[in-house]
N, C-alpha and C positions, 0 to 999 in steps of 0.2 A: 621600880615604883614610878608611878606617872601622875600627876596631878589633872583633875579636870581643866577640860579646855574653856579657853576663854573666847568671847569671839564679840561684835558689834559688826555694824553692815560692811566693814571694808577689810576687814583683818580679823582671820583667828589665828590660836596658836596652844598648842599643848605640847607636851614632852614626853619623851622614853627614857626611861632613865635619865641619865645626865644630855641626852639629845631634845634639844629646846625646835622645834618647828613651828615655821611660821606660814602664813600664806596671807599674801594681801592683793585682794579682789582689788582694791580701792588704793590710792596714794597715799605715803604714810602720814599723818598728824603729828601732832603734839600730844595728845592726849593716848595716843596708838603707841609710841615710843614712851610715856610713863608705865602703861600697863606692859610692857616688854619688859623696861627695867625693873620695875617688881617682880618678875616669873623668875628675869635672870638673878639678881638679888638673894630669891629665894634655892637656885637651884644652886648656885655657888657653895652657899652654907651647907647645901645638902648633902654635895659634888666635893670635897675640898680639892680632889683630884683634878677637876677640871670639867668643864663643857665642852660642847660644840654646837654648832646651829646648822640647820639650812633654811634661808631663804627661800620662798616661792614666790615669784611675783606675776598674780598671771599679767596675761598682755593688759588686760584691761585697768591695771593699776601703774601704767607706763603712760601718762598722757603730759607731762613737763609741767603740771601746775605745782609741784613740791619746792615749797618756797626755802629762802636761806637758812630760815629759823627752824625747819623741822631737819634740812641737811647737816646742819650744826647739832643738834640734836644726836641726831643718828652717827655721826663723827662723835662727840661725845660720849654715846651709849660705849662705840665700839674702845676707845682708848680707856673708859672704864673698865670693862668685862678683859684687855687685851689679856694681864696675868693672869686670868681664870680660862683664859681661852685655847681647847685643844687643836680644834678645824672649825674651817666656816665656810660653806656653800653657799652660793648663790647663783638662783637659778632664775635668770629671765626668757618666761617663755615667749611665744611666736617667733615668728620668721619674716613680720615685716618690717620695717624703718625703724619705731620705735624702739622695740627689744633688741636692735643692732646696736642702737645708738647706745641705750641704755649699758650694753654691754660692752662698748669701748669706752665709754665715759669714765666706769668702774674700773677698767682694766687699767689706763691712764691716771689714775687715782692710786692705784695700789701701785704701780710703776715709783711713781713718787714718794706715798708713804712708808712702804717698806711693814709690812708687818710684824709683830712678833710671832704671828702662830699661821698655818698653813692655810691658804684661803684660795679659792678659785671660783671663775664664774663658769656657768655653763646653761645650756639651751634648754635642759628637760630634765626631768625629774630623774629619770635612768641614771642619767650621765651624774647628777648631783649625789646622788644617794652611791652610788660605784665606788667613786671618791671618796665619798667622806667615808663609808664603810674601810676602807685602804687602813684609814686615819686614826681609826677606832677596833682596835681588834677585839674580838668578842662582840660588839654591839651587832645587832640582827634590820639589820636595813630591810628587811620585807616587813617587821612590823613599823618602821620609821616611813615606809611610802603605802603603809594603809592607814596610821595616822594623817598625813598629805590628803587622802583621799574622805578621810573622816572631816576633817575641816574645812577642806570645800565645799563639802554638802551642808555643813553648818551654816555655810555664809550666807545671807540673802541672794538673787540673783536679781538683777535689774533690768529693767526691759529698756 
């Protein structure tokens, strides 16, 4: 069962079953991580077994303006959802400076925090969906990277 997707100019996000996907064109908010914890909120009750997410972040949502208060935020969502939480992908695309950086920063972070549930970053979408499919036996990861591709066409695209 999947719930319609939701989306505004910089992030959408829908589910397959208990797999919550996101994709954010744009850097996350305040307002973008409320409507996240509502979906997840909602799929836990649904889920009692558990979730899992993947992350998409394309390049163009990687630019350092994400202030303390939406990284607090996002720290928060996750230690919320952590007992509800089966895997968690994250996937920061390109191949220049930024999705590097973006991608050690993360890695350095989880180094530290120590998760309770399985979680990896990774460069593209193949590689994210591989993994979390590992993670989730039964769940069908070709319908989880043509939802991916469903919600990027949803997003606006900006010139």
């Amino acid at each position: 069962m999947s719930d319609a997707p939701w989306h505004d100019d910089g992030l959408a996000f829908g589910n397959i079953g208990n797999v919550l996907v996101n994709v954010f064109r744009q850097p996350g908010t305040l307002p973008r991580i409320a409507q996240v914890r509502a979906r997840l909120g909602k799929l836990v009750a649904q889920y009692p077994g558990g979730v899992a997410q993947i992350l998409v972040f394309e390049e163009t949502s990687i630019d350092g303006t994400v202030g303390a208060d939406v990284r607090a935020a996002g720290t928060e969502l996750a230690k919320q959802f952590a007992p509800n939480t089966l895997a968690l992908a994250y996937v920061f695309e390109g191949g220049g400076f930024r999705a590097a950086s973006a991608r050690m920063v993360l890695s350095a972070i989880r180094l530290v925090s120590r998760s309770e549930y399985p979680n990896r970053i990774f460069s593209s979408v193949p590689e994210g969906t591989r993994w979390l499919g590992e993670h989730l036996p039964g769940s069908d990861m070709r319908q989880v990277a043509a939802l991916i591709d469903e919600l990027r066409a949803i997003i606006p695209r900006t010139a």
